[in-house]
ZAKOL-446832 format. One record per residue (C-alpha): residue number from 1; x, y, z. Coordinates in steps of 0.05 Angstrom, whole numbers. Each point is the difference from the previous one (the first is absolute). Last residue first. Example, Ala and Ser with C-alpha at 12.3 -4.5 7.8 and 13.67 -1.06 7.14 Angstrom:
2
+-----+--------+--------+--------+
! seq !     c1 !     c2 !     c3 !
+-----+--------+--------+--------+
!   2 !    273 !    -21 !    143 !
!   1 !    -27 !    -69 !     13 !
+-----+--------+--------+--------+
END
This chain:
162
+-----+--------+--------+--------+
! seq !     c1 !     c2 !     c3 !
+-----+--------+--------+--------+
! 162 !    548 !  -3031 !    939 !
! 161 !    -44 !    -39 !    -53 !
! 160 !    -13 !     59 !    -25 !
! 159 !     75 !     25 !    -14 !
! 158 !      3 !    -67 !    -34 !
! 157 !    -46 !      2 !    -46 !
! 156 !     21 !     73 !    -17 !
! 155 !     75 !    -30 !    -20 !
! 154 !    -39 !    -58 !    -38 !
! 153 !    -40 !     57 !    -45 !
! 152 !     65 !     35 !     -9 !
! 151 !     42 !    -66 !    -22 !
! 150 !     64 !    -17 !      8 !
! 149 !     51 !    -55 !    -40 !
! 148 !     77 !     32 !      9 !
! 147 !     24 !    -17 !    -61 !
! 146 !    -56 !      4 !    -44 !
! 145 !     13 !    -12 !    -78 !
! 144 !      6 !     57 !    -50 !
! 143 !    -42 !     -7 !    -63 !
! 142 !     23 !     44 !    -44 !
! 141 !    -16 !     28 !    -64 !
! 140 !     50 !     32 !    -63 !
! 139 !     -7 !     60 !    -41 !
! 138 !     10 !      9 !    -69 !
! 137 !    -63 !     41 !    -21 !
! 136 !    -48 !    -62 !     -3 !
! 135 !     31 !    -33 !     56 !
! 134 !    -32 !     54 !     46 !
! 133 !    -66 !     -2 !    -32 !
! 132 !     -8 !    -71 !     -1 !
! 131 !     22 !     -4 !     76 !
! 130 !    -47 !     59 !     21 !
! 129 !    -33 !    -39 !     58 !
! 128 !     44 !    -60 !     20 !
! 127 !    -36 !    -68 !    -21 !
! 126 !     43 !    -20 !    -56 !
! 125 !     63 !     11 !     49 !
! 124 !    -30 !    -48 !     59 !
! 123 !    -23 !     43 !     63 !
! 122 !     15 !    -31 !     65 !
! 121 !     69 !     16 !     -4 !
! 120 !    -12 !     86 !     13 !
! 119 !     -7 !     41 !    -69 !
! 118 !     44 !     27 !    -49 !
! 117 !      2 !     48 !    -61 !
! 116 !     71 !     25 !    -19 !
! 115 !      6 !     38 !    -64 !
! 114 !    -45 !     54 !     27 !
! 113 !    -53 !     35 !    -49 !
! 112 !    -25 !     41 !     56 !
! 111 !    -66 !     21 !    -33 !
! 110 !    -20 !    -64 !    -16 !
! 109 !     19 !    -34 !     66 !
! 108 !    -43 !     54 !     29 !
! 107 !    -60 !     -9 !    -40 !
! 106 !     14 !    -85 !     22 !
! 105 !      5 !      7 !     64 !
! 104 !    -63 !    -45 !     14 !
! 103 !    -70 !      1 !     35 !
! 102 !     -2 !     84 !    -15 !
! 101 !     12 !     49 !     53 !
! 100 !     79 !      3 !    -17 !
!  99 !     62 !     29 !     47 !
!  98 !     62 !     41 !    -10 !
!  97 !     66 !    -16 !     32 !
!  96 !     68 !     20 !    -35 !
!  95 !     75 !    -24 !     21 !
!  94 !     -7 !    -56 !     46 !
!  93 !     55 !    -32 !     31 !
!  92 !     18 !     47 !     43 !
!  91 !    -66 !    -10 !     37 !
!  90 !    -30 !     52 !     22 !
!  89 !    -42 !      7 !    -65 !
!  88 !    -37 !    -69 !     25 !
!  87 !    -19 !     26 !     72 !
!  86 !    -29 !     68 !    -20 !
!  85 !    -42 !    -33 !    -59 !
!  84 !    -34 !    -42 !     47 !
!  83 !    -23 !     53 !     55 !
!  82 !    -24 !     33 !    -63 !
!  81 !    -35 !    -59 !    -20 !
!  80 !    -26 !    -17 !     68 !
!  79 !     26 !    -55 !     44 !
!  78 !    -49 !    -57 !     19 !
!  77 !    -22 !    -10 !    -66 !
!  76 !    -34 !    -37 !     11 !
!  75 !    -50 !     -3 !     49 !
!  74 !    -60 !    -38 !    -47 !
!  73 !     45 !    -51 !    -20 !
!  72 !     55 !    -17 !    -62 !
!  71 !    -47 !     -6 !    -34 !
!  70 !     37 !     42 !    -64 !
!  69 !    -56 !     55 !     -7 !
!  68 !     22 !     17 !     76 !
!  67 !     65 !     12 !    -34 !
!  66 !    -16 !     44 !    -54 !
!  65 !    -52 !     42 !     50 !
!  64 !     56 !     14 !     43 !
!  63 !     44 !     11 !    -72 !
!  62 !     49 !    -43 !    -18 !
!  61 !     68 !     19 !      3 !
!  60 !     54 !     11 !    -61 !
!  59 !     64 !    -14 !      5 !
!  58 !     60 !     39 !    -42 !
!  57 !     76 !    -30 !     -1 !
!  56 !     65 !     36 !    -24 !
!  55 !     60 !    -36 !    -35 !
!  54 !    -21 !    -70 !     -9 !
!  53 !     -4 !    -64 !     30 !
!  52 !     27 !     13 !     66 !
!  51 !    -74 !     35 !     17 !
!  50 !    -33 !    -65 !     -7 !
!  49 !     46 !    -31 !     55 !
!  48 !    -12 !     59 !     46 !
!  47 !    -71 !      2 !     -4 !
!  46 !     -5 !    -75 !      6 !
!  45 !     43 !      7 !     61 !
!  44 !    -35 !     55 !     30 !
!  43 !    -79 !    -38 !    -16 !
!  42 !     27 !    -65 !     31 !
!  41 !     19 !     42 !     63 !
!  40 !    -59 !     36 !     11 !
!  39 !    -36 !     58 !    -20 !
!  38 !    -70 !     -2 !     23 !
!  37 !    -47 !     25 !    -58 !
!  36 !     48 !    -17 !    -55 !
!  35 !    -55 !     -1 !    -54 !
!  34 !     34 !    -16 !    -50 !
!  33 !     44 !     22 !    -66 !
!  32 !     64 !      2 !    -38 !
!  31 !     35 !     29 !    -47 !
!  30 !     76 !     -1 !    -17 !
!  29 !     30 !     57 !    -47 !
!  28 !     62 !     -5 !    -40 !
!  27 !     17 !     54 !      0 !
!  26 !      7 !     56 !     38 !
!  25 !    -57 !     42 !     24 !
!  24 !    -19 !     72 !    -26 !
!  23 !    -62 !    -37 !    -50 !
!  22 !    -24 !    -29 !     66 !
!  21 !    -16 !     66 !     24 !
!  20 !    -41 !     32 !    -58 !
!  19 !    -34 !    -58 !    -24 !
!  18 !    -18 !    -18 !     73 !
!  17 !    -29 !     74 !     15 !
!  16 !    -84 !    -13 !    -13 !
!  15 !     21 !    -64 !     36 !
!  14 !     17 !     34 !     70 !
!  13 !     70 !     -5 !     11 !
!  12 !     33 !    -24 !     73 !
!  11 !     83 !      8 !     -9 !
!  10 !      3 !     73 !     31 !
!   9 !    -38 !    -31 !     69 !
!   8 !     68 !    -34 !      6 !
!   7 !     29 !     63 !     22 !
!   6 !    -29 !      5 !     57 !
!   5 !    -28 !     78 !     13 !
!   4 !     43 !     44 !     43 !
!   3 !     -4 !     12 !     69 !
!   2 !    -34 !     62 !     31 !
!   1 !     21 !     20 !     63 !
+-----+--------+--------+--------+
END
């Protein structure tokens, strides 16, 4: 039998189509961005909280290359991009997932023009990638606090340590 495709794959967009697809989304649009190599709790609930801010949300992933240019360690990611992408656009949440090869978002932030730009709490507002850019047309930045403190390089830390 044959079962149909998820429908979730529908919301990942490669970049050459990001124009195209977030110009069908409501407004106003939240973007965010990360790694999010293993999903965890503290990434769900900052998803979720960043989403509640406006009417659709797109996030962009960093590359493999992207995030080993990050230092984050020689094995990360641990989850490929496209492994990556899967996970993030099936959450309900998230509306639109693309992903960016260069150190920041900042192409796709462009393109996007979203009225929502945020980022995790350990990022100050002046600091966020595309913050200039965003205000500049209107928009507004967040800096959204953990609630639920995790880490991804802790989480493999511990797996290691059995």
């Amino acid at each position: 039998m044959d079962y149909p495709r998820p429908a979730f794959e529908n919301k990942i967009c490669p970049p050459e189509a990001l124009a195209n697809r977030v110009a069908a989304l409501p407004r106003p649009l939240v973007f965010t961005n990360g790694c999010f190599d293993i999903l965890h709790r503290g990434h769900v609930t900052y998803l979720a909280q960043a989403r509640a801010l406006g009417a659709a949300m797109a996030v962009a992933l960093n590359t493999d290359a992207s995030v080993r240019r990050l230092g984050k360690g020689a094995d990360r990611p641990v989850n490929p991009l496209e492994d990556r992408l899967a996970v993030i656009a099936a959450l309900a949440c998230v509306d639109l997932v693309t992903w960016f090869d260069d150190d920041t978002p900042l192409a796709r932030i462009v393109t996007c023009r979203p009225e929502v730009l945020v980022k995790g709490g350990d990022w100050t507002p002046e600091r966020i990638v595309g913050a200039a850019e965003v205000r500049g047309w209107g928009g507004s930045v967040h800096a959204i606090p953990f609630v639920h403190p995790r880490s991804t390089t802790a989480l493999i830390q511990r797996i290691r340590a059995g």
